[in-house]
N, C-alpha and C positions, 0 to 999 in steps of 0.2 A: 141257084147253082153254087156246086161248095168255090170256093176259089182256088185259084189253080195249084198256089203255095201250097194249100193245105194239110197236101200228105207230109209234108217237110215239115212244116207248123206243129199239127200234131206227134211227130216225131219227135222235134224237138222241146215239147214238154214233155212227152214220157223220160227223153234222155236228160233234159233236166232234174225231173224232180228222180231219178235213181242218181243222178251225181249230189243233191242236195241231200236225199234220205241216208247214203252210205256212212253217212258216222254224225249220229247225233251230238248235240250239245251234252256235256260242257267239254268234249276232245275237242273241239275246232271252232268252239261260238264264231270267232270272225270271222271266220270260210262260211259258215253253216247262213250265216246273216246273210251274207253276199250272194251268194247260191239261192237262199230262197228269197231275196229281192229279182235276182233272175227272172226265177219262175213265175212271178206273179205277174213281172211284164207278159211276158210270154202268154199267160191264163187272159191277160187284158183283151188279147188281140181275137178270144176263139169267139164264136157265132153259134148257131143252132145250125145253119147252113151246112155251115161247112160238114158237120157231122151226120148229114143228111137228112136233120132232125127240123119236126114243127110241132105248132101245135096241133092238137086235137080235137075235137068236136064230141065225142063217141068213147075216148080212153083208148083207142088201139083195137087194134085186131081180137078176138076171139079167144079168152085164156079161163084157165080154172076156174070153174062156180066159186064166188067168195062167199064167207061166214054168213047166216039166216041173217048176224045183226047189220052188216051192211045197207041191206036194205036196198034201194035204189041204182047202188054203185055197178058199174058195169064192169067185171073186173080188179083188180085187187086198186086198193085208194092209190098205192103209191107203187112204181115199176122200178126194176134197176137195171141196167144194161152194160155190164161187167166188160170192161174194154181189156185191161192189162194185171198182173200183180206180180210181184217178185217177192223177197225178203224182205226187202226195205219198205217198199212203197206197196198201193194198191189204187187203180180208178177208173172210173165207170160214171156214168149217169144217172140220176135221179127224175126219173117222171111224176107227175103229181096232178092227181084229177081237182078238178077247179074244189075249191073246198078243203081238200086231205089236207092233212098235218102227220107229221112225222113226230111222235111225243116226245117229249123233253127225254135225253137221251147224255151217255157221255161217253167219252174215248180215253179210258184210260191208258196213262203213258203216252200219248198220241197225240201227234202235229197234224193241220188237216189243213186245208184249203177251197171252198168253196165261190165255183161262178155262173151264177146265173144266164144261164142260155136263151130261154123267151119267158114270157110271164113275170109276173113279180110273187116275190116271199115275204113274210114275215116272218124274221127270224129274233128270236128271243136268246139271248148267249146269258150266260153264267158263271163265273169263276170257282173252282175249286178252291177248297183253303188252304193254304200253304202249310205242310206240316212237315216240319226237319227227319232228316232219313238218317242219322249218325248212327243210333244204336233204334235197338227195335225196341228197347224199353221205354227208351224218348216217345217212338211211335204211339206207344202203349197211353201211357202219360197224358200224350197230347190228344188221343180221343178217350183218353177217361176225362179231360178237361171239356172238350166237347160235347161231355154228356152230362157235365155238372154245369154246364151254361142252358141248358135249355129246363132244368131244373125250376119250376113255376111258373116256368111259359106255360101259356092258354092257349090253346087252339080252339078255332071254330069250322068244325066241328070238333070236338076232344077226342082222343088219342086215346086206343088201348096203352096201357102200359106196357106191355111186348113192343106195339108196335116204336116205341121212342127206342129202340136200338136201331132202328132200320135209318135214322133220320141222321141227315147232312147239314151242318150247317155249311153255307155256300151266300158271294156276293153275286147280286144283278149287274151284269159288267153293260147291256147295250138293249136296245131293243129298235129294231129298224126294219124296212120295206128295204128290199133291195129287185132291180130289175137286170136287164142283161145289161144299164148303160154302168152299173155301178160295178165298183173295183172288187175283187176276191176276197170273201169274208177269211179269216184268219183267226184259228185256233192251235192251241199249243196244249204241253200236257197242265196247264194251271189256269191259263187267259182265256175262258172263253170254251171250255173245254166239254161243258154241257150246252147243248142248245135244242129248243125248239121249232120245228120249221115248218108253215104254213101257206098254203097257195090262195094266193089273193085275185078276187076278179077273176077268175079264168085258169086254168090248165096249167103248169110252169114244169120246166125241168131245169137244171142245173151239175154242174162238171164235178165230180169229187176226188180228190186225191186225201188220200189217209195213210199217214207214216209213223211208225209198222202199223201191216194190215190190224184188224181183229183177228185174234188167235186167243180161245180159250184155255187151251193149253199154256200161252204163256202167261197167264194172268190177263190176257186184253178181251175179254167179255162183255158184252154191250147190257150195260143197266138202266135202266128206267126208274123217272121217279117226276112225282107230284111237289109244287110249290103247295106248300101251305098258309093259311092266312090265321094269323093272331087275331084272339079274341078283340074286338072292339075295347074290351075291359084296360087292355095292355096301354101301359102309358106310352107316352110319345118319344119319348127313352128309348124305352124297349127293344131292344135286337131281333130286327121284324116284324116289328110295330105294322099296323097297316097303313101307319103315314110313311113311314122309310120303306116300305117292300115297292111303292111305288118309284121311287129313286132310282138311278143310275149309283151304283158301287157302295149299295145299302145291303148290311144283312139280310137273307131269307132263309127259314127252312125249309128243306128239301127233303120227301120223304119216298124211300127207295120200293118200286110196287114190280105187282109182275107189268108183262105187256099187255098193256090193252087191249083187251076184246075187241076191241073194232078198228085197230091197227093189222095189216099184215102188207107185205110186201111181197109184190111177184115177179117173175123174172122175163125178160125179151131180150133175143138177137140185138147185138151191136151192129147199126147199117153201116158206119162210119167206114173211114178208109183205115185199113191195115196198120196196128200199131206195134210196134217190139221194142221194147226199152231196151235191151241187149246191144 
């Protein structure tokens, strides 16, 4: 049974994270720090209960035929259950049938927060490169540098030539199990800002808050893309070596695809209690 706090609870992270999201960094870093150390207490405390939520057996009640390639799946691999969104902020739940993965993904310009409600994840995060925003010619520069760095890199499998503009170079920032007993995963627009997310053992869902929402219109459109693996040829040197891609805060390339055919996400009712960030 959810606890009794609960509607207050929930309340008081949606009204945090709108006082945290209202003016991003760099207008207030130390309010901005302070506020979202707030709220990750806050994310610490929530439950699957409370939000009326468990696991699953079956994937849920009864929803759209999914894709021929699915196969077995009963329903879409992964569900979302859209609680609130404003300007600033957006958050909702993630369902995930035992198995599904949600592909390597990223949030541009975007803070995010993620807690695991029941089950466990394997989440794989990744850092974007940090590349200076002064002038746009700068910008220019530093991904014509990025394209002359991968310049004799092998790949296994090898690369159309077209395909090497689509390609990121990007560090492996973490790679972890996380369950409901562990703290709020934490990404930013640079730390952590691509991740992959996988259900382990069994069914999992988990809590998301994403600041600002996606909006393709403003430039926040959700991209997909594939790690790649260097030739065995590549020496141990190498930016992406297959000795360094295993590492933690080792180069990898990153190479940007559509969505995967046998990714899709489907939508259910939020059961939880009543939330208004207002």
């Amino acid at each position: 049974m959810p606890r009794d706090n609960m509607a207050s609870l929930i309340q008081k992270i949606a009204r945090q994270a709108r006082t945290t999201f209202k003016a991003l960094p760099p207008a207030d870093a130390g309010s901005f720090q302070a506020n979202l150390a707030k709220l990750s207490k806050l994310l610490e405390k929530i439950r699957a209960e409370d939000l009326n939520l468990g696991p699953r057996r079956n994937g849920g009640p009864p929803l759209p035929s999914p894709p021929p390639q699915l196969g077995a799946h009963q329903g879409p691999p992964v569900t979302y259950m859209h609680i609130c969104e404003t300007d600033s902020f957006s958050m909702g739940v993630f369902l995930l049938q035992s198995g599904s993965c949600i592909p390597l993904h990223d949030h541009p310009g975007m803070h995010g927060l993620l807690k695991v409600l029941y089950g466990q994840v394997a989440i794989k995060c990744f850092d974007k490169e940090e590349v200076e925003e002064e002038e746009e010619d700068e910008n220019e520069e530093a991904a014509a540098g990025s394209v002359a760095d991968v310049q004799g890199v092998q790949f296994n499998p090898p690369l159309l030539q077209c395909q090497r503009a689509a390609l990121r170079r990007s560090l492996r920032r973490s790679s972890d199990v996380l369950s409901e007993a562990s703290d709020p995963c934490l990404l930013t627009p640079v730390q952590g800002n691509m991740h992959q997310i996988e259900a382990r053992d069994g069914p999992a869902a988990f809590l998301d808050i994403l600041a600002p929402p996606y909006d393709p219109d403003e430039g926040r459109d959700c991209h997909y893309f594939k790690m790649l693996q260097v030739s065995e040829n590549a020496g141990n040197d190498s930016p992406g070596s297959p000795q360094q891609q295993q590492q933690p805060s080792q180069p990898v390339w990153l190479l940007e695809v559509p969505q995967p055919a046998d990714f899709w996400c489907g939508g259910e009712p939020y059961p939880g209690p009543k939330v208004s960030p207002d």
